[in-house]
N, C-alpha and C positions, 0 to 999 in steps of 0.2 A: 423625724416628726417632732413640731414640734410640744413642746405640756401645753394644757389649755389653761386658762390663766383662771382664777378663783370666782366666784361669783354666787350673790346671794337671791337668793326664794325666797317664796312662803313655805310654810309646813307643818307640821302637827306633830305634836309631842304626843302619844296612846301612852305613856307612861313605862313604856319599857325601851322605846325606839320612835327616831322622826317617822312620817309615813306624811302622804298625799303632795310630794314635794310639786311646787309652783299652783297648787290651791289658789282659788280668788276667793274673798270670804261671800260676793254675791252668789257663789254656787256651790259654798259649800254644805248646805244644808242636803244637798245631794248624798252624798256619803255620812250624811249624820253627824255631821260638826256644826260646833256653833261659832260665828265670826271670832270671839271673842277667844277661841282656842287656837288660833293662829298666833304663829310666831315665824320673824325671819331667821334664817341659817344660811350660814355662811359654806360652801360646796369646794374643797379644793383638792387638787390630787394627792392622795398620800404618797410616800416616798416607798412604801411596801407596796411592789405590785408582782408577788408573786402569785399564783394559783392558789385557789382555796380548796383547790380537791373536792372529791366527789362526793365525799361527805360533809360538807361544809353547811347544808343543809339541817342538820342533828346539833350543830352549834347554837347555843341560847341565846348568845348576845348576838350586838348588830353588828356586822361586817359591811358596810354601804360601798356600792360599787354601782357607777353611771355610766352611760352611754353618751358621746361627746358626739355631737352630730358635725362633721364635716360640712355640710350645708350652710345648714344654721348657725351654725359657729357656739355653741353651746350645749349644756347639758340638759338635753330632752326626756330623758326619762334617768330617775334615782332609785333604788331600791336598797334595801337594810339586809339581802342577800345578792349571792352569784348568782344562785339559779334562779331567782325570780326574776333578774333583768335578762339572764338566758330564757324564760319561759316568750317573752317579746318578738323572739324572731325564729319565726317559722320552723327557716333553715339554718336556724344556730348564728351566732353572734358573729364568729368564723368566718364564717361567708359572706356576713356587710362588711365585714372589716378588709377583707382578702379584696372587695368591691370595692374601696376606700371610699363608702360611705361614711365612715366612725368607726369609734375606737371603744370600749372598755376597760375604765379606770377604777380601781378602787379608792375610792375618796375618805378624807376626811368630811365630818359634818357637826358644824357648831353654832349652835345658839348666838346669834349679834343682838338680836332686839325682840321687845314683846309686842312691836309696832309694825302692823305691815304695811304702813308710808301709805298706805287710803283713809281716807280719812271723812269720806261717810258712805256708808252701807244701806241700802236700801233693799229689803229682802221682801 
């Protein structure tokens, strides 16, 4: 198979970890953000893709691990743990993948810019 190739979002810095990755700032007032607290990041596959174990959850810092959608050709949903992008499917990650739906990668995630290339907002 082959690596999915890098690619940049929106998303939101809460000050410990990204979070609401692919955000629009017209709806983000939704989740209680303001346009203005968007930022793009740059999504790419880390080179560590071993398991985080079962307790990987009790870890304070952010571990970001995305689901690469086969389909779509891109990363559809990010999260800052394993089990939160595990809590997504139903019947476990396991079985889209066994289904070659997509894959679970653990990513890198890095601030490119404080612009998220729209450039007027109407809320």
């Amino acid at each position: 198979m082959e690596i999915p190739r890098s690619e940049v979002k929106n998303a939101v810095f809460n000050g410990k970890c990204y979070e609401y990755f692919g955000i629009h700032p017209k709806t983000c007032s939704l989740y209680g953000k303001d346009p203005t607290d968007i930022v793009q990041v740059e999504i790419s596959v880390s080179t560590d893709q071993t398991d985080p174990g079962a307790d990987s959850h009790r870890n304070p810092t952010a571990d970001y691990w995305a689901w690469w959608d086969n389909e779509e050709q891109h990363f559809t949903l990010v999260y800052a743990k394993h089990f939160l992008l595990g809590m997504c499917f139903i019947y476990g990650m396991e079985v889209e993948e066994k289904a070659g739906k997509g894959k679970a990668y653990r990513v890198n995630v890095k601030q490119v810019s404080n612009d998220t290339g729209i450039t007027e907002v109407t809320v």
